[in-house]
PDB file as gemmi writes it, atoms N, CA and C in Angstrom:
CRYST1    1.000    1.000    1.000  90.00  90.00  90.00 P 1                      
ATOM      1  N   UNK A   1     -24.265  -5.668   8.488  1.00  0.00           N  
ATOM      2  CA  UNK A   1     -23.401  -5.090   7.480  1.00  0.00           C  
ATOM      3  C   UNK A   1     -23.005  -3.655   7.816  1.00  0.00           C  
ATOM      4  N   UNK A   2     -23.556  -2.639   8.840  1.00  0.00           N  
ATOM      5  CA  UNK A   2     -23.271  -1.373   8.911  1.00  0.00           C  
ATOM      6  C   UNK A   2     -22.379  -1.623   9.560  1.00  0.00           C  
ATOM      7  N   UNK A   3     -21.932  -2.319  10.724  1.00  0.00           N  
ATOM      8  CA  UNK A   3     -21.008  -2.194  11.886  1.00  0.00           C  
ATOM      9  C   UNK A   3     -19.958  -2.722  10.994  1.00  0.00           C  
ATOM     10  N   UNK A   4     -19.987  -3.555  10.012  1.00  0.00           N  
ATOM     11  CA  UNK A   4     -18.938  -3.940   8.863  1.00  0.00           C  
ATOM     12  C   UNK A   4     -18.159  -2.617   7.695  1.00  0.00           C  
ATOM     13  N   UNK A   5     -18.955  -2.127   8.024  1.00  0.00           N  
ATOM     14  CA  UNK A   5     -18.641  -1.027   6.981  1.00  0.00           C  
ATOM     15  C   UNK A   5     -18.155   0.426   7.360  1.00  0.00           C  
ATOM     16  N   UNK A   6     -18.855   0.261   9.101  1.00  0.00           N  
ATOM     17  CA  UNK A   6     -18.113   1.584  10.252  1.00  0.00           C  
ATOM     18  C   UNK A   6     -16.932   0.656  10.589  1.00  0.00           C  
ATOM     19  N   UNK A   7     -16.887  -0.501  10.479  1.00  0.00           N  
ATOM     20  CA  UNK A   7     -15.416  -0.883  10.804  1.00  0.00           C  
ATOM     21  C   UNK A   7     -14.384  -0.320   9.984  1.00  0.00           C  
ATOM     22  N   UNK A   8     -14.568  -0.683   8.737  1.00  0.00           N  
ATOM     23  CA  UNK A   8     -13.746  -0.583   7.361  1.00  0.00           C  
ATOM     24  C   UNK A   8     -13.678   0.645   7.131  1.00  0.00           C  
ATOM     25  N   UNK A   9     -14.762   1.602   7.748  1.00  0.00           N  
ATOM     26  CA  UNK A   9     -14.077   3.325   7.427  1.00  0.00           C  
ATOM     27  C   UNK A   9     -13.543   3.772   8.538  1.00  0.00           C  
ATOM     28  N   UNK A  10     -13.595   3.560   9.672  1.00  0.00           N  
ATOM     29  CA  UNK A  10     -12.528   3.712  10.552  1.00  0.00           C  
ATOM     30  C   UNK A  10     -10.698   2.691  10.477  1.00  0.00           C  
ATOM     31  N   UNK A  11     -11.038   2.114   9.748  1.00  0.00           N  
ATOM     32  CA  UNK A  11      -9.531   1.198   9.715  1.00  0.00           C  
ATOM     33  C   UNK A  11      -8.948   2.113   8.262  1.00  0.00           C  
ATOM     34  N   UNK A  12      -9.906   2.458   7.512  1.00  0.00           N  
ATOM     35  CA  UNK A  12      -9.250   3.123   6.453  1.00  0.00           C  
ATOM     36  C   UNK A  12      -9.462   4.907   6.447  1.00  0.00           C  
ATOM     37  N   UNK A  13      -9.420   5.226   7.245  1.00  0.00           N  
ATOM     38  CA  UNK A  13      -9.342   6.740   7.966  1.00  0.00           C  
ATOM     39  C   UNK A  13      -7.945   7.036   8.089  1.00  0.00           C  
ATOM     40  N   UNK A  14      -7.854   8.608   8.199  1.00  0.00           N  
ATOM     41  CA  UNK A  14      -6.151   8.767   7.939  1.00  0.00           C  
ATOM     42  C   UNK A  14      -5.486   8.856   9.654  1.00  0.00           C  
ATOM     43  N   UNK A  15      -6.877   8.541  10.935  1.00  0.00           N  
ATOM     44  CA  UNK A  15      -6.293   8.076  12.023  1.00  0.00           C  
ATOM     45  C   UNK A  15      -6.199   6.771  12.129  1.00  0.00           C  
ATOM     46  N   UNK A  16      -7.085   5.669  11.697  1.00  0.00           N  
ATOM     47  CA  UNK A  16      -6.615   4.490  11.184  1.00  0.00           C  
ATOM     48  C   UNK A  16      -5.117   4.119  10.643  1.00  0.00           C  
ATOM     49  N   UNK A  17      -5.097   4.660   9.781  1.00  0.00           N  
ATOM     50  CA  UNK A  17      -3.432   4.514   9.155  1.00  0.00           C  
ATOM     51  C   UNK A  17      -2.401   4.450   9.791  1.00  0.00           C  
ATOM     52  N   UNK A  18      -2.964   5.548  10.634  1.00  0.00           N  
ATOM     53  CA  UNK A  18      -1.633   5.878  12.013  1.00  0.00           C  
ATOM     54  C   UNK A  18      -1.601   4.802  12.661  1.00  0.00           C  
ATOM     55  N   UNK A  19      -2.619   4.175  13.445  1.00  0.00           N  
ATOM     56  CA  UNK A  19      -2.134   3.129  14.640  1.00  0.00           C  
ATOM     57  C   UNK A  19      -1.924   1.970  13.659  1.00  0.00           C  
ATOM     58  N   UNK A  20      -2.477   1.535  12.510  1.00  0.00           N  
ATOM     59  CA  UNK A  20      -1.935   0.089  11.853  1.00  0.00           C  
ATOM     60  C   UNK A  20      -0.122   0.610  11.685  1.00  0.00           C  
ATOM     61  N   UNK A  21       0.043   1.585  11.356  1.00  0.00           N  
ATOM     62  CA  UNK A  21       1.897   1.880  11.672  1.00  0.00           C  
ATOM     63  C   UNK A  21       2.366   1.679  12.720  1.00  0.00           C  
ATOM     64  N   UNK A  22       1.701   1.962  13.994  1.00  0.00           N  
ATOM     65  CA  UNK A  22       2.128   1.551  14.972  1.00  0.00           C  
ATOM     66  C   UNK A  22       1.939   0.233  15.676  1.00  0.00           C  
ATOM     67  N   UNK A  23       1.172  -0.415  15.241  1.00  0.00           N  
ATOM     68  CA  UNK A  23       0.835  -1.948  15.225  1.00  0.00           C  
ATOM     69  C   UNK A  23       1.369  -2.764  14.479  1.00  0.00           C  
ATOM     70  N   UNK A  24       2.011  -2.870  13.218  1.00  0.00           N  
ATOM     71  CA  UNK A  24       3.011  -3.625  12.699  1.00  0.00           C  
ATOM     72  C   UNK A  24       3.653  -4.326  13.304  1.00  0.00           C  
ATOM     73  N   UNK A  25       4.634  -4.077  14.659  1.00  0.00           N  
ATOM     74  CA  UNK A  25       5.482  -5.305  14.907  1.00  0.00           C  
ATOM     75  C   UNK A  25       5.059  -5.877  16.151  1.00  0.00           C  
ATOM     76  N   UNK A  26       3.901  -5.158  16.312  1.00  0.00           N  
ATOM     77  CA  UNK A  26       3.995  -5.389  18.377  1.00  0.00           C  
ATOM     78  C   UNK A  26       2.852  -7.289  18.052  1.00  0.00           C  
ATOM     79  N   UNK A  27       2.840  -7.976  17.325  1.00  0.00           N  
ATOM     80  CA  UNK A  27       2.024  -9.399  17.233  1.00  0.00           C  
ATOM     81  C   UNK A  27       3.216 -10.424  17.605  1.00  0.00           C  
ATOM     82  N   UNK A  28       4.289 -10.235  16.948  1.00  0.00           N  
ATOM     83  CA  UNK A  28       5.495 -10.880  17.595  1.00  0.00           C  
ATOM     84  C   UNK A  28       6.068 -10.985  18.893  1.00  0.00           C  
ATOM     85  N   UNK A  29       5.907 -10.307  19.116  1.00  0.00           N  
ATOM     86  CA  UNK A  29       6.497  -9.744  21.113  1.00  0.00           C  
ATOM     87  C   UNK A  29       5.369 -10.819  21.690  1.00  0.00           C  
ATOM     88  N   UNK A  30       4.081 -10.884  21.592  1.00  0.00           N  
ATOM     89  CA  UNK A  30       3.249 -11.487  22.125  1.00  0.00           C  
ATOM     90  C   UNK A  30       3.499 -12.763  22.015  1.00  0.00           C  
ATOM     91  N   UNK A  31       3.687 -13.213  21.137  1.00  0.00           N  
ATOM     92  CA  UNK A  31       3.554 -14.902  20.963  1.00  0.00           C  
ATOM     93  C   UNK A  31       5.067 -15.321  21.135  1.00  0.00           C  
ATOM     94  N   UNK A  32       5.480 -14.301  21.004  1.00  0.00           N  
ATOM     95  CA  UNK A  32       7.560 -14.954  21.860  1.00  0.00           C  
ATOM     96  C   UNK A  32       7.213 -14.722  23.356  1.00  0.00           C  
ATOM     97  N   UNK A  33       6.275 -13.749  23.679  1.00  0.00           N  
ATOM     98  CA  UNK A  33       5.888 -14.032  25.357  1.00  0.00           C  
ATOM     99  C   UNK A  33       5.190 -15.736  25.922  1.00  0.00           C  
ATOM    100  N   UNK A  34       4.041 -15.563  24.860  1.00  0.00           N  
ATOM    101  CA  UNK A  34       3.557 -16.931  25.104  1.00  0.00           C  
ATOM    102  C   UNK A  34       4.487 -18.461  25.020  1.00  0.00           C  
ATOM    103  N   UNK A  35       5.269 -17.841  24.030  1.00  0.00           N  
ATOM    104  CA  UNK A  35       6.099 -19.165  23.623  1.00  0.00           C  
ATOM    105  C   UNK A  35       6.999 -19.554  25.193  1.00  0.00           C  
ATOM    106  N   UNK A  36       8.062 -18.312  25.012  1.00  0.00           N  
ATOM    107  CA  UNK A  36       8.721 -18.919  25.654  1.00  0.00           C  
ATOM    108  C   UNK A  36       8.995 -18.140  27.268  1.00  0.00           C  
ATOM    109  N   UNK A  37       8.522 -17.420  27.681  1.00  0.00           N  
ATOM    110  CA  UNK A  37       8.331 -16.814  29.027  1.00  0.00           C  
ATOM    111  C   UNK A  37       7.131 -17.530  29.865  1.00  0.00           C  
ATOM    112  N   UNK A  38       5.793 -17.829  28.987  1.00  0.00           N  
ATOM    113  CA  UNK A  38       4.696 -19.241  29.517  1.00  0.00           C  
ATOM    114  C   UNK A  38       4.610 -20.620  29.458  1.00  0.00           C  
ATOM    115  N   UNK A  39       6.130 -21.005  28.450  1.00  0.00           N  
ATOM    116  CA  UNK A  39       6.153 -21.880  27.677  1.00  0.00           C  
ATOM    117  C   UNK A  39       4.576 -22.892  27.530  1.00  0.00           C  
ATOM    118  N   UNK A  40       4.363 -21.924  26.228  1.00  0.00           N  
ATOM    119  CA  UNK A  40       2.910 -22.435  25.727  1.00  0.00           C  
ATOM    120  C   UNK A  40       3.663 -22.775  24.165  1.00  0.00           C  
ATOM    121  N   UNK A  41       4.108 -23.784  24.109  1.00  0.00           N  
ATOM    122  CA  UNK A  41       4.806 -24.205  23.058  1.00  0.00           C  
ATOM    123  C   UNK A  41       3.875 -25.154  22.556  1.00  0.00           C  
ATOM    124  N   UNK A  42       2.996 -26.082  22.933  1.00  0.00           N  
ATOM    125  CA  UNK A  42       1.768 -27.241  22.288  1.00  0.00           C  
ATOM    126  C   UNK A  42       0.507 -27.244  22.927  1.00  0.00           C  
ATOM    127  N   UNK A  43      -0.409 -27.360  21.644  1.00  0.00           N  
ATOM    128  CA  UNK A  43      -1.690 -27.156  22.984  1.00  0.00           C  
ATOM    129  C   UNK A  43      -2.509 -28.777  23.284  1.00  0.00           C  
ATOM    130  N   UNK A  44      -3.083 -28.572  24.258  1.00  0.00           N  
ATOM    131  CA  UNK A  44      -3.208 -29.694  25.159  1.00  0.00           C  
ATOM    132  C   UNK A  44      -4.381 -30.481  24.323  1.00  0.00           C  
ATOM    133  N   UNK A  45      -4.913 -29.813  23.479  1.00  0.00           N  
ATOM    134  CA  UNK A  45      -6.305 -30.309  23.217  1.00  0.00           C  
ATOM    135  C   UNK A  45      -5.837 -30.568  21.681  1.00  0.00           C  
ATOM    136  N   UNK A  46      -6.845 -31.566  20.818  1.00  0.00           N  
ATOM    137  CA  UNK A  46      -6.831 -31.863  19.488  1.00  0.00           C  
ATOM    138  C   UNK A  46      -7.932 -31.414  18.539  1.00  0.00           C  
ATOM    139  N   UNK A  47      -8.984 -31.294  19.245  1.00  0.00           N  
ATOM    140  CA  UNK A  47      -9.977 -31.251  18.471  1.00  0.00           C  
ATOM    141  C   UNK A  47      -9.800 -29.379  18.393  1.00  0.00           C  
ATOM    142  N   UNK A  48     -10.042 -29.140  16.975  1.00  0.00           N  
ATOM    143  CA  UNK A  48     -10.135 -27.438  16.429  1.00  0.00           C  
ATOM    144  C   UNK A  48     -10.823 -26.386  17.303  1.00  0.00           C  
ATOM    145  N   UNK A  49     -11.711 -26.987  17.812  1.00  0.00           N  
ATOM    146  CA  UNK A  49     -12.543 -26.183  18.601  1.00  0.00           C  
ATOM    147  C   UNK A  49     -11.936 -25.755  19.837  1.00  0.00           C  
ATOM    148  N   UNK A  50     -11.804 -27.060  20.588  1.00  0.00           N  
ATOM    149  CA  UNK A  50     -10.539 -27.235  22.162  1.00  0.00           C  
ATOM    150  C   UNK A  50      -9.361 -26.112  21.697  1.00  0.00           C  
ATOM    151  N   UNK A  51      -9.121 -26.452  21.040  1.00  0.00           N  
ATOM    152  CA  UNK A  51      -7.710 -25.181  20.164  1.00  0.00           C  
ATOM    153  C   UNK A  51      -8.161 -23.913  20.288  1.00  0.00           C  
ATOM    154  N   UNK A  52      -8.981 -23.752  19.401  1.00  0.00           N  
ATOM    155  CA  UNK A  52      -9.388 -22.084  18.877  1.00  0.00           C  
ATOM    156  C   UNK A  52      -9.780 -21.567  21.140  1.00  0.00           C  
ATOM    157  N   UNK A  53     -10.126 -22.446  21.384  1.00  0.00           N  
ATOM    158  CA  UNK A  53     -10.567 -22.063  23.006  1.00  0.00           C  
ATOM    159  C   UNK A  53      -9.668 -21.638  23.664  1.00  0.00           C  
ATOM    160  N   UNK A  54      -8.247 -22.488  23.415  1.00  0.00           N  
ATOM    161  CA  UNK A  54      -7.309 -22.781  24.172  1.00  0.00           C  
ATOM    162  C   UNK A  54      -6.328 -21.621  23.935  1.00  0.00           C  
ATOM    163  N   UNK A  55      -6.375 -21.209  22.310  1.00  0.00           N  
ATOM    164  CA  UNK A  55      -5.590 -19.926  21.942  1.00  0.00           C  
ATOM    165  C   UNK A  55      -6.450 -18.662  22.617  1.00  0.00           C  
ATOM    166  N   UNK A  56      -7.369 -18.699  22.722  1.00  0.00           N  
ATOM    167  CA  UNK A  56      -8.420 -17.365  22.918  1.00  0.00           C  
ATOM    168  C   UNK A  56      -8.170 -17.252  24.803  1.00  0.00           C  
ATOM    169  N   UNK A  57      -8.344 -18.533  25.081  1.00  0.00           N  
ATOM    170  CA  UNK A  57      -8.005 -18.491  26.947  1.00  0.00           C  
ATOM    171  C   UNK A  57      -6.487 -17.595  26.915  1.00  0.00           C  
ATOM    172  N   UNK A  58      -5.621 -18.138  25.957  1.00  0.00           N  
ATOM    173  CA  UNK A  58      -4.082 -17.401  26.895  1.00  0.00           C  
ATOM    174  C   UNK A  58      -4.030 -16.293  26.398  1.00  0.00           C  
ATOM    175  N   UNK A  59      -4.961 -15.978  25.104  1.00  0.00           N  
ATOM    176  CA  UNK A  59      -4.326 -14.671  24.560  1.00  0.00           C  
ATOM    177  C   UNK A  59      -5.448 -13.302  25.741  1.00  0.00           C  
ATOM    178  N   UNK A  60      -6.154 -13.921  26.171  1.00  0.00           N  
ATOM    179  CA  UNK A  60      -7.153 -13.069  27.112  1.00  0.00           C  
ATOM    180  C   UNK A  60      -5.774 -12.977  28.730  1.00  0.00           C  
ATOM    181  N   UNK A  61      -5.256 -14.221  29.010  1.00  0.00           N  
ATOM    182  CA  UNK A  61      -4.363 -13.703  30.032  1.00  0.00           C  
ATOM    183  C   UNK A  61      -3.915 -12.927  29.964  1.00  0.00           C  
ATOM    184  N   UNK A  62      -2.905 -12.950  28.516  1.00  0.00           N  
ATOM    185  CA  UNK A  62      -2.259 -12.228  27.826  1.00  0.00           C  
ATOM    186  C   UNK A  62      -2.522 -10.656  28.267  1.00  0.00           C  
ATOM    187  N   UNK A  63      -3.587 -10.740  27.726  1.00  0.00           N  
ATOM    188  CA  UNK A  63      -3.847  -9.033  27.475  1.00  0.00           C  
ATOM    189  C   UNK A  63      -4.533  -8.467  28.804  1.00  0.00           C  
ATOM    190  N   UNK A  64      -4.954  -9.423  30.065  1.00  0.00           N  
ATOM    191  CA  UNK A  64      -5.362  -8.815  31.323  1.00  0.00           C  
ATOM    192  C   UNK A  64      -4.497  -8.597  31.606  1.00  0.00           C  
ATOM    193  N   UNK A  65      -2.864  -9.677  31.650  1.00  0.00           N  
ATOM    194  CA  UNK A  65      -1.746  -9.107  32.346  1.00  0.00           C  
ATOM    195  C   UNK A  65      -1.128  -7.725  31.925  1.00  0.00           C  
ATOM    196  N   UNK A  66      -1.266  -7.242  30.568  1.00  0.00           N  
ATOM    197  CA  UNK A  66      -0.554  -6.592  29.920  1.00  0.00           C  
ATOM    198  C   UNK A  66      -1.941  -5.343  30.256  1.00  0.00           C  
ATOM    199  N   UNK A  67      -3.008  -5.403  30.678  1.00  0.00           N  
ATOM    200  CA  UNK A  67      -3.815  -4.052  31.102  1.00  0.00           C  
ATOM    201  C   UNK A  67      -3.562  -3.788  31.988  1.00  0.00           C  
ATOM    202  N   UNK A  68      -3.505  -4.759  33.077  1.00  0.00           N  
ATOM    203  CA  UNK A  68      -3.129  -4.709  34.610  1.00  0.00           C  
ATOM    204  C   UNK A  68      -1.591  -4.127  34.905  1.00  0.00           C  
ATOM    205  N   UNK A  69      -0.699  -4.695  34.411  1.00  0.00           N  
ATOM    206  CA  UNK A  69       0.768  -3.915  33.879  1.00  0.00           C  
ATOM    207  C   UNK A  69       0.658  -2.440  33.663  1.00  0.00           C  
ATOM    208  N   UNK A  70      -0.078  -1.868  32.966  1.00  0.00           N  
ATOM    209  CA  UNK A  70      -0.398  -0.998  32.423  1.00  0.00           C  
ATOM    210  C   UNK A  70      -0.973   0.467  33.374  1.00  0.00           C  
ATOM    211  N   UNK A  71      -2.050  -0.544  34.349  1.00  0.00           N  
ATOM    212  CA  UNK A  71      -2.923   0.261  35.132  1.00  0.00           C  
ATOM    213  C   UNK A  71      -2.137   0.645  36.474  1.00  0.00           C  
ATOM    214  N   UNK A  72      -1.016  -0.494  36.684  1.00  0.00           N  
ATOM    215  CA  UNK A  72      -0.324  -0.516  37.983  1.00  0.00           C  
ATOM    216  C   UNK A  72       0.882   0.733  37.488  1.00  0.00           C  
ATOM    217  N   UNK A  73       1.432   1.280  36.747  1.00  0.00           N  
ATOM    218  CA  UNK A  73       2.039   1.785  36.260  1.00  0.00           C  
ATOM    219  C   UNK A  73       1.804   3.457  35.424  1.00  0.00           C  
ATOM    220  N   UNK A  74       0.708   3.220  35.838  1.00  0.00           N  
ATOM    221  CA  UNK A  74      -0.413   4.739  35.454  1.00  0.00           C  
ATOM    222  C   UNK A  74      -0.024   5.106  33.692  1.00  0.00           C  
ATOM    223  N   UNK A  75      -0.053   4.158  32.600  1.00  0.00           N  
ATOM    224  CA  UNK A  75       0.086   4.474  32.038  1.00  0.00           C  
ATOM    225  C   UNK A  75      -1.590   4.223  31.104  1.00  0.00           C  
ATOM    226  N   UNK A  76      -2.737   4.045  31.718  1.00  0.00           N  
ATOM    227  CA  UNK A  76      -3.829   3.788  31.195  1.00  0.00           C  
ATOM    228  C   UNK A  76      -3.967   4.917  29.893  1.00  0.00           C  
ATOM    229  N   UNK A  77      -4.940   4.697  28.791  1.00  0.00           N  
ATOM    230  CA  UNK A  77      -5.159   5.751  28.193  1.00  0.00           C  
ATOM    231  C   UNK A  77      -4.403   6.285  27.060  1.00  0.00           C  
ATOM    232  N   UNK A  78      -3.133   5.950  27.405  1.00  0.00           N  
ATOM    233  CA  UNK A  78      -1.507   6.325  26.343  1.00  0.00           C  
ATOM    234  C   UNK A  78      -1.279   5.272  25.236  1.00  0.00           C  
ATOM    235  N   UNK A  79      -0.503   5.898  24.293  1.00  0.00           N  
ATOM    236  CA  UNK A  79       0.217   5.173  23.463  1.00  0.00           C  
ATOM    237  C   UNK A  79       1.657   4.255  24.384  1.00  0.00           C  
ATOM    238  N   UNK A  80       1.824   3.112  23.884  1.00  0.00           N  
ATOM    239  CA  UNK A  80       3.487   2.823  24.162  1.00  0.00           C  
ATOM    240  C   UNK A  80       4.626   4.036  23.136  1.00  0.00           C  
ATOM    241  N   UNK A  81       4.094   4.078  21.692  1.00  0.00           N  
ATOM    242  CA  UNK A  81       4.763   4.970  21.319  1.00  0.00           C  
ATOM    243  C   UNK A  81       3.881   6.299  20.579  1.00  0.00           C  
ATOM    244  N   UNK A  82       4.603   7.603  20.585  1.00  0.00           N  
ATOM    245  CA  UNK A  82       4.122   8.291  19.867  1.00  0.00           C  
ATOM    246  C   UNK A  82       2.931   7.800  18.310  1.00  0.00           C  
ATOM    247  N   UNK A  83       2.203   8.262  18.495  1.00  0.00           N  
ATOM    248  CA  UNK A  83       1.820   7.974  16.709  1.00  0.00           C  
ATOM    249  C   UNK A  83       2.187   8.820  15.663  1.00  0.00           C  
ATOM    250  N   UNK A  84       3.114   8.059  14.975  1.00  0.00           N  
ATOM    251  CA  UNK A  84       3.965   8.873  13.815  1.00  0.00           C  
ATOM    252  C   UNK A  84       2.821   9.394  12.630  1.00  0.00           C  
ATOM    253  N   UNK A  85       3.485  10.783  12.375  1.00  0.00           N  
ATOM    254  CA  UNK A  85       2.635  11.086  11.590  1.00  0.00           C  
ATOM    255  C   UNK A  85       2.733  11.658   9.908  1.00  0.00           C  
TER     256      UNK A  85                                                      
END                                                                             
């Protein structure tokens, strides 16, 4: 319950506030990547579990490609955008 509750006062901190503003739209971009640039349009498996696996496998590509992108490009460490304040 503490690491529950250092979560919840850091998400509700007035630097918290800032990056959920800047996190608002960037969940869309991702899954129009997956959709249709990987075309990961159906998943292969039926059973819930095979699923929840199968979403967690691409969204981990996902985000190595998009660190690796990142690192090749020296932008480690940075915002994509300012944090509005």
């Amino acid at each position: 319950m503490a690491l529950r509750e250092e979560s919840r006062a850091n998400v509700e901190s007035d630097e918290g506030a800032l990056y959920r503003m800047n996190r608002s739209a960037q969940a869309e971009g991702a899954f129009g990547i997956l959709k249709s640039n990987w075309g990961f349009e159906r998943f292969l498996a039926k059973v819930i579990a095979k699923v929840s696996c199968e979403i967690h496998l691409a969204c981990c590509a996902f985000n190595i490609l998009k660190y690796l992108a990142k690192l090749n490009s020296g932008r480690v460490g940075t915002h994509f955008h300012p944090l509005k304040e």
